[in-house]
C-alpha positions in Angstrom: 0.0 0.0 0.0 1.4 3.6 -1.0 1.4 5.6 2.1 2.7 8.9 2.5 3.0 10.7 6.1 4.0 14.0 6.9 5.4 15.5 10.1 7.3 18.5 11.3 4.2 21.2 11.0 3.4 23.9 13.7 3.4 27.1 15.5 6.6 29.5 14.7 6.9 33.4 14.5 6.9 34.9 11.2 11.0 35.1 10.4 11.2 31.5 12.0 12.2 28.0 10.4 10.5 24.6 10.2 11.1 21.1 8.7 8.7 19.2 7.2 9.1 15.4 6.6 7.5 13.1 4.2 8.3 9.4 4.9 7.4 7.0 2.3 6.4 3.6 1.9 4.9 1.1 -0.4 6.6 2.2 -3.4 9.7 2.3 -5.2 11.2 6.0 -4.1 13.3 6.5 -7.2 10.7 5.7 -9.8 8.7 9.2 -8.6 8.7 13.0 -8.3 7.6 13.6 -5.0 6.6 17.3 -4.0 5.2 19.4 -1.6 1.8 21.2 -1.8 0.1 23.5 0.8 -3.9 24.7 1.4 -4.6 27.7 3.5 -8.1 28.9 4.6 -10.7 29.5 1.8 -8.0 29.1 -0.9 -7.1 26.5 -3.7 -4.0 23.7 -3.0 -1.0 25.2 -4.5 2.5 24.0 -5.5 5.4 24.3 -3.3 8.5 22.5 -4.5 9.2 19.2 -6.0 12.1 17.2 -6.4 13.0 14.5 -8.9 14.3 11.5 -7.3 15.8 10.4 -10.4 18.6 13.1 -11.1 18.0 15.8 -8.3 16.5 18.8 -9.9 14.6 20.2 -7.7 11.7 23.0 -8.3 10.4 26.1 -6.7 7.0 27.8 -6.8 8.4 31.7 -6.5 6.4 32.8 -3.9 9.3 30.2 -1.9 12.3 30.7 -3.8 15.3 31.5 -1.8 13.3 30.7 1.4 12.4 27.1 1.2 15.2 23.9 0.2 13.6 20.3 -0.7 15.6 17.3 -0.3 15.4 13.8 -0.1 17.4 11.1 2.0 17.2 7.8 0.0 17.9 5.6 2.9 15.4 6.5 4.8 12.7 7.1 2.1 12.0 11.0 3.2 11.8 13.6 1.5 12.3 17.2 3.8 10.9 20.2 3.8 13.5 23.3 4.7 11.0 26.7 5.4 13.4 29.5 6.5 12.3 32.9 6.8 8.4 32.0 7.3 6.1 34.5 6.4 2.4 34.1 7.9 1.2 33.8 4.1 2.7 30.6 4.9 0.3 29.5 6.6 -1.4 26.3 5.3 -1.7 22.8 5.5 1.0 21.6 3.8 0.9 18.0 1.5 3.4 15.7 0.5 2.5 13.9 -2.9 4.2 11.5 -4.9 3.7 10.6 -8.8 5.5 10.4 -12.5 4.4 13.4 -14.4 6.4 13.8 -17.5 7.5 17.7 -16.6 7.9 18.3 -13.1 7.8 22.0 -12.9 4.4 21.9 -15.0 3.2 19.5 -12.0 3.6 21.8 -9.2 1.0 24.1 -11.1 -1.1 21.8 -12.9 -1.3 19.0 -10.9 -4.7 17.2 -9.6 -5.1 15.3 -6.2 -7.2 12.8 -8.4 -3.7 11.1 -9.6 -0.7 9.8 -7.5 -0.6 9.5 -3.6 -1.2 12.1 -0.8 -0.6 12.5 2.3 -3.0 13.7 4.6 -1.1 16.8 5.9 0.5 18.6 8.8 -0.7 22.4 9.8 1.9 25.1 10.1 1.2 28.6 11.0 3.3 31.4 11.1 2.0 34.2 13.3 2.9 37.9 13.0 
């Protein structure tokens, strides 16, 4: 069974720094682009950042650029989350996904939760 499960969310200050962690089982790690995906209040799921287990590239929505670092840990099966500098429009639940799109940065904004796996999320809010 593909199961994806995300820890690490929370309360921090607005400047502040979390990790999120996505640990993954029931499938074959390599074979996927797994990426990260976030909700907040009364607004639509957006990409985050992916990262292509394959060969490493790694993609950023811009609102995160410079702020947030995804990387994975093959031994372990995880795939991290680095949120520096946390703004409280980063605020959301936050969602680990995992599937084989064909263009990776295309996924993170047209992707749909009707395809891959998901994980059920972890909250983090940034207060002001």
């Amino acid at each position: 069974e593909v199961q994806l499960v995300e820890s690490g969310g929370g309360l921090v200050q607005a400047g502040g720094s979390l990790r999120l962690s996505c640990a993954a089982s029931g499938f074959t790690f390599d074979d996927y682009i797994i990426g990260w995906f976030r909700q907040a209040p009364g607004k639509e799921r957006e990409g985050v950042s992916c990262i292509s287990r394959s060969d490493g590239s790694t993609y950023y929505a811009d609102s995160v650029k410079g702020r947030f670092t995804i990387s994975s840990d093959n031994a372990k099966n995880t795939v991290y989350l680095q949120m520096n500098s946390l703004k409280p429009e980063d605020t959301a639940v936050y969602y680990c996904a995992a599937d084989r799109p064909n263009d990776p940065s295309s996924w993170l904004v047209y992707f749909s939760t009707v395809f891959g796996a998901w994980g059920l999320g972890t909250q983090v809010t940034v207060s002001s």
